[in-house]
LOLO-561191 format. One record per residue: chain; residue in one letter; y, x, z of N, C-alpha, C in turn. Coordinates in steps of 0.2 Angstrom, whole numbers, plus 2048, in hexadecimal, padded with zeros to 3 digits. Layout:
<atoms>
+--------+---------+-----+-----+-----+-----+-----+-----+-----+-----+-----+
| cadena | residuo |  nY |  nX |  nZ | caY | caX | caZ |  cY |  cX |  cZ |
+--------+---------+-----+-----+-----+-----+-----+-----+-----+-----+-----+
|      A |       A |   Y |   X |   Z |   Y |   X |   Z |   Y |   X |   Z |
...
+--------+---------+-----+-----+-----+-----+-----+-----+-----+-----+-----+
</atoms>
This chain:
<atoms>
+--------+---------+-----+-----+-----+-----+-----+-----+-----+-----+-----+
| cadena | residuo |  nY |  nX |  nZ | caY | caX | caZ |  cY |  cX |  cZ |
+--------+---------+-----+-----+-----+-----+-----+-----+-----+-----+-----+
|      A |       X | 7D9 | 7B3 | 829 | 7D5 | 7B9 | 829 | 7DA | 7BF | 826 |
|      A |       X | 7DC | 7C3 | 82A | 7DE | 7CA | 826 | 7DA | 7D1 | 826 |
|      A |       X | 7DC | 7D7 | 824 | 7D9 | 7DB | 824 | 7DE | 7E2 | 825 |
|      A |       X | 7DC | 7E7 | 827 | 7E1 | 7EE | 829 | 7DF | 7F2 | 821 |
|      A |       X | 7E3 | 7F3 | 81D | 7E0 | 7F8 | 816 | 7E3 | 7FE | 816 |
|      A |       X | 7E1 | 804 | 812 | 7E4 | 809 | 814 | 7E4 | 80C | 80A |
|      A |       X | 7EC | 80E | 80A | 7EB | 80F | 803 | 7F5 | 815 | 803 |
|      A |       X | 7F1 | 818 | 800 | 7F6 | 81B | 7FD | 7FA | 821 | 803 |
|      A |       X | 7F5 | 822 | 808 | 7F6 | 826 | 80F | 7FB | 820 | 811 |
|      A |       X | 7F9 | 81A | 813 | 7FD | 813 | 818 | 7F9 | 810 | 819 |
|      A |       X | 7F9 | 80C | 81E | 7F4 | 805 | 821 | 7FA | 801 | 81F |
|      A |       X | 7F6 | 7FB | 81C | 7F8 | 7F3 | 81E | 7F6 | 7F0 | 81F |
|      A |       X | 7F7 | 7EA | 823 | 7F4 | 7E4 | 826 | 7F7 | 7DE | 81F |
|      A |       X | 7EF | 7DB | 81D | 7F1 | 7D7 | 817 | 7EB | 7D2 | 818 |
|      A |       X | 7EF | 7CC | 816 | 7ED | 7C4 | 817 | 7ED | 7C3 | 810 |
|      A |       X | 7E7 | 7BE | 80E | 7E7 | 7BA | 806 | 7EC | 7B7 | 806 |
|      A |       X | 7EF | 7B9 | 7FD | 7F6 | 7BA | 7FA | 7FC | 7BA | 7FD |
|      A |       X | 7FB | 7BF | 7FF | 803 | 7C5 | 802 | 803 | 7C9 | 7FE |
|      A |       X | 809 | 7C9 | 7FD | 80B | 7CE | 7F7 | 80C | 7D7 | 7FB |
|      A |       X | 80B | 7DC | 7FA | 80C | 7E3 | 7FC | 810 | 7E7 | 7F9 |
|      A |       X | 813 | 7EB | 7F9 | 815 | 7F0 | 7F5 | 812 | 7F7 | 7F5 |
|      A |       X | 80E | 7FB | 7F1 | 808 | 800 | 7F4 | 80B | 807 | 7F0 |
|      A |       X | 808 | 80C | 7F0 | 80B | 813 | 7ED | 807 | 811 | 7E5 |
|      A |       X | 809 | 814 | 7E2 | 806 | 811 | 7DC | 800 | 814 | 7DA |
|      A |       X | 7FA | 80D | 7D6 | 7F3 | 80E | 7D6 | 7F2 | 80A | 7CD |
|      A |       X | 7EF | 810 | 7CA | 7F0 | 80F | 7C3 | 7EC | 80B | 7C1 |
|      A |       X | 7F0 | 808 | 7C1 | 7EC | 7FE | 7BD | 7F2 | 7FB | 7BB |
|      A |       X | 7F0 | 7F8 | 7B6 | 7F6 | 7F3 | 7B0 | 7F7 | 7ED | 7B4 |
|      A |       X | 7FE | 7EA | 7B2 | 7FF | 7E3 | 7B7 | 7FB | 7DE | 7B4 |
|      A |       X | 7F7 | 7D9 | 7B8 | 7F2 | 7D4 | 7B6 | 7EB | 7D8 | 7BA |
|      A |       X | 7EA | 7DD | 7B9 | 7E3 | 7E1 | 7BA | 7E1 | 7E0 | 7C4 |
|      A |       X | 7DD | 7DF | 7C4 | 7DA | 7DE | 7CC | 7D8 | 7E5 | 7CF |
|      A |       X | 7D8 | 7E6 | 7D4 | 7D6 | 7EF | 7D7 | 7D1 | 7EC | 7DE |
|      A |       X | 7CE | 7EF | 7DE | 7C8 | 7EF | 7E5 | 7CC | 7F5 | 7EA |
|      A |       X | 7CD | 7F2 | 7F0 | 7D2 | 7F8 | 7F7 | 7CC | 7F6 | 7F8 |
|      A |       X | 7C7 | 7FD | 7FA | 7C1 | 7FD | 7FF | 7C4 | 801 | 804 |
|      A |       X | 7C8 | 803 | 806 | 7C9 | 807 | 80C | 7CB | 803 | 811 |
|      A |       X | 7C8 | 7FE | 813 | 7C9 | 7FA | 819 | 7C9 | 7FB | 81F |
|      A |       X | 7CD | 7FC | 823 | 7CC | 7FF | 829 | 7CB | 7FA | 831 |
|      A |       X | 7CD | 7F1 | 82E | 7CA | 7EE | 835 | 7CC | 7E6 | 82F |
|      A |       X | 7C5 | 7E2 | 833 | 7C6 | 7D9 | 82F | 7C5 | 7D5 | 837 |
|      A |       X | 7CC | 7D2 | 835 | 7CD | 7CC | 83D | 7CF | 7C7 | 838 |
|      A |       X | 7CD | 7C0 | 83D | 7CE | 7BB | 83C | 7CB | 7B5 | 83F |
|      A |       X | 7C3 | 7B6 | 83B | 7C1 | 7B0 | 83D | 7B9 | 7B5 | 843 |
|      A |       X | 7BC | 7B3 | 846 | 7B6 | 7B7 | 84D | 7B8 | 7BD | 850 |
|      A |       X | 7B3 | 7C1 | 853 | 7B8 | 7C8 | 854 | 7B8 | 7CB | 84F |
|      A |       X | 7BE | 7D1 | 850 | 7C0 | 7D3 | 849 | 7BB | 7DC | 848 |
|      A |       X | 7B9 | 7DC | 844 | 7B3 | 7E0 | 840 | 7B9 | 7E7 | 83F |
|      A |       X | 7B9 | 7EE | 843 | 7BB | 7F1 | 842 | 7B7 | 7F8 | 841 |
|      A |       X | 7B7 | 7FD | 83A | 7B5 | 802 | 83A | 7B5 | 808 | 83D |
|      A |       X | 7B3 | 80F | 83D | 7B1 | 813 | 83E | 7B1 | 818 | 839 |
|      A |       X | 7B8 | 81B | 835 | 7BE | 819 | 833 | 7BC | 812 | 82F |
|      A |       X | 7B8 | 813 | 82B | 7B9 | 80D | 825 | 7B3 | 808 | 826 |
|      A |       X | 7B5 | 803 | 824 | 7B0 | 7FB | 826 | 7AB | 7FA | 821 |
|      A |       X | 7A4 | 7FD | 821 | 79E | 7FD | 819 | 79F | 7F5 | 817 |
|      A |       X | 79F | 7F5 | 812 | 79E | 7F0 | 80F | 7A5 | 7EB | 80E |
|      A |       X | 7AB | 7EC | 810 | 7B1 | 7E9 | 812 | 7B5 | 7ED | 80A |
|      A |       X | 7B7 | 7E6 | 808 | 7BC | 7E8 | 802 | 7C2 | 7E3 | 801 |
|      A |       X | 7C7 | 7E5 | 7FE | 7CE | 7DE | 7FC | 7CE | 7E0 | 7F7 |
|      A |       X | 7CF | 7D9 | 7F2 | 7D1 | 7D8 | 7ED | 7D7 | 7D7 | 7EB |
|      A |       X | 7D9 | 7DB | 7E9 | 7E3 | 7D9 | 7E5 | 7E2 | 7D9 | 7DF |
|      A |       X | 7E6 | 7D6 | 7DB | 7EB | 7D4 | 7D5 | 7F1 | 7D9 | 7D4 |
|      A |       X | 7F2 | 7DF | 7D0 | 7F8 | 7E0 | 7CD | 7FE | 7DC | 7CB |
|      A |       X | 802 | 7DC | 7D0 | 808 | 7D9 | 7CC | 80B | 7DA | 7C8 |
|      A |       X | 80E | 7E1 | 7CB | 814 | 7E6 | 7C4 | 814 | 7EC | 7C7 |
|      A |       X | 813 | 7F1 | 7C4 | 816 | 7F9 | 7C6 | 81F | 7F9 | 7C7 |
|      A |       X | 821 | 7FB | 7CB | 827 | 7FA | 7CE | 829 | 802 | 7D1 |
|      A |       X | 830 | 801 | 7D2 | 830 | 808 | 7D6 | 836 | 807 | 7DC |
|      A |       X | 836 | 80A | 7DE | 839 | 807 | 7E6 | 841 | 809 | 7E7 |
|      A |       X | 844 | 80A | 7EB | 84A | 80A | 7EC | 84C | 810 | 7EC |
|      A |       X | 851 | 812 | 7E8 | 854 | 81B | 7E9 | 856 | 81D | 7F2 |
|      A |       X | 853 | 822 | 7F3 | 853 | 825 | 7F8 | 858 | 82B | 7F5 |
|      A |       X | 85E | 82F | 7F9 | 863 | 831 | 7F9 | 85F | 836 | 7FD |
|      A |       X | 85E | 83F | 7F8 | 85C | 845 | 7FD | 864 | 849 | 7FE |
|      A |       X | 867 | 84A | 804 | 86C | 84C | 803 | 86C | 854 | 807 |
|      A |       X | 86A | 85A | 805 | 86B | 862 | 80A | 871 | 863 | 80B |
|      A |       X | 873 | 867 | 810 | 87B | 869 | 810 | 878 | 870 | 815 |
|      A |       X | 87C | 876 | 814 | 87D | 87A | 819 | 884 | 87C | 81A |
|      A |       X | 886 | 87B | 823 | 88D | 87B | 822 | 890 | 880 | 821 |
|      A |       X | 897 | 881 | 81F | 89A | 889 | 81F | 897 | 88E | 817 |
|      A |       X | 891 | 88C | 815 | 88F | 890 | 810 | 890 | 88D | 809 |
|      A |       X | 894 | 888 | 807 | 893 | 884 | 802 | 88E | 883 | 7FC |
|      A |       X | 888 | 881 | 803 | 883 | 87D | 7FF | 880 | 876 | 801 |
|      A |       X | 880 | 873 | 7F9 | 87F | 86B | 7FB | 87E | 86A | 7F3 |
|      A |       X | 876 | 865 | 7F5 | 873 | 864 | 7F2 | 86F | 85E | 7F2 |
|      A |       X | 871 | 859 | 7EC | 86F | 851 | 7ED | 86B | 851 | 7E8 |
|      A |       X | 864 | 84D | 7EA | 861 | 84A | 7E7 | 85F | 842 | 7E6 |
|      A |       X | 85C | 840 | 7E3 | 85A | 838 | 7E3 | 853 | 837 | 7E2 |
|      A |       X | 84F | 833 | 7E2 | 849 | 830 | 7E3 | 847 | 829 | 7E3 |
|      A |       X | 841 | 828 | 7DE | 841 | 820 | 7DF | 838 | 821 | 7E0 |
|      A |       X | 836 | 81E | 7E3 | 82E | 81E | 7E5 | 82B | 819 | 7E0 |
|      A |       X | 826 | 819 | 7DC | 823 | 817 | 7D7 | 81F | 810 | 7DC |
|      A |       X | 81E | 80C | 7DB | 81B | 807 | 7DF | 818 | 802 | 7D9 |
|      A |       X | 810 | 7FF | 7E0 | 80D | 7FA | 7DB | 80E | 7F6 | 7E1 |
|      A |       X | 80E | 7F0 | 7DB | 80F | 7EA | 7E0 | 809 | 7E5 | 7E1 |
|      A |       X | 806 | 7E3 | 7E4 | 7FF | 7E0 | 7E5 | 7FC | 7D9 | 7E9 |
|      A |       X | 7FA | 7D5 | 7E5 | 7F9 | 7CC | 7E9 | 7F1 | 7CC | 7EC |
|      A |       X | 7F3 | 7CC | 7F1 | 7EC | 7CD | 7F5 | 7E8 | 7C7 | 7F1 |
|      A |       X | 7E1 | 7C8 | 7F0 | 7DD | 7C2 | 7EC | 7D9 | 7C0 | 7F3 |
|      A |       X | 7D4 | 7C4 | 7F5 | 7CD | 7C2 | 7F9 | 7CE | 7C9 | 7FD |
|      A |       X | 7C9 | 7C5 | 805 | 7C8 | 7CC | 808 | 7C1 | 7CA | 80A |
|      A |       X | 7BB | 7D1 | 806 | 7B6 | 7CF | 809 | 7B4 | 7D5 | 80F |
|      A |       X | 7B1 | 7D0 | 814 | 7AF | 7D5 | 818 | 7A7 | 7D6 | 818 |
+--------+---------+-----+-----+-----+-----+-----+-----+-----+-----+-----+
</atoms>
């Protein structure tokens, strides 16, 4: 059985315990979080798609660890005018063990 979730302006397709990496959602590592924003549950029969969101459809996760993702290199140039200008960035991310998915 998986299901389509939608979190953090991203859909993911998530199966029981798969691990995710999500935009970051304030919960302590250990703490479980309810994703109601389900947007379709396939698997066992046809699959139950909503209109955007599926009533009564929720997944359960586990908090792994707040993390933060890979630096991202912002680089401006304009040619001829000597302007250049770098940045960096690392996206804060939570990372989450799919528990249960009820439809």
């Amino acid at each position: 059985m998986y299901a389509i979730i939608k979190t953090g302006g991203k859909q993911y397709k998530v199966a029981t315990n798969d691990v995710i990496k999500v935009e970051k959602i304030a919960a302590q590592a250990g703490d479980t979080v309810k994703l109601e924003e389900v947007l379709m549950v396939a698997g066992d029969g046809a699959p139950k798609v909503g209109a955007p969101l599926l009533k009564g459809a929720f997944v359960n996760a586990e908090v792994l660890e707040q993390a933060k993702g890979d630096k991202v290199i912002v680089f401006k140039k304009k040619r001829r005018h000597n302007y250049r200008r770098k940045n960096g960035h690392r996206q804060n991310l939570t990372v989450l063990r799919i528990k249960d998915i009820t439809a």
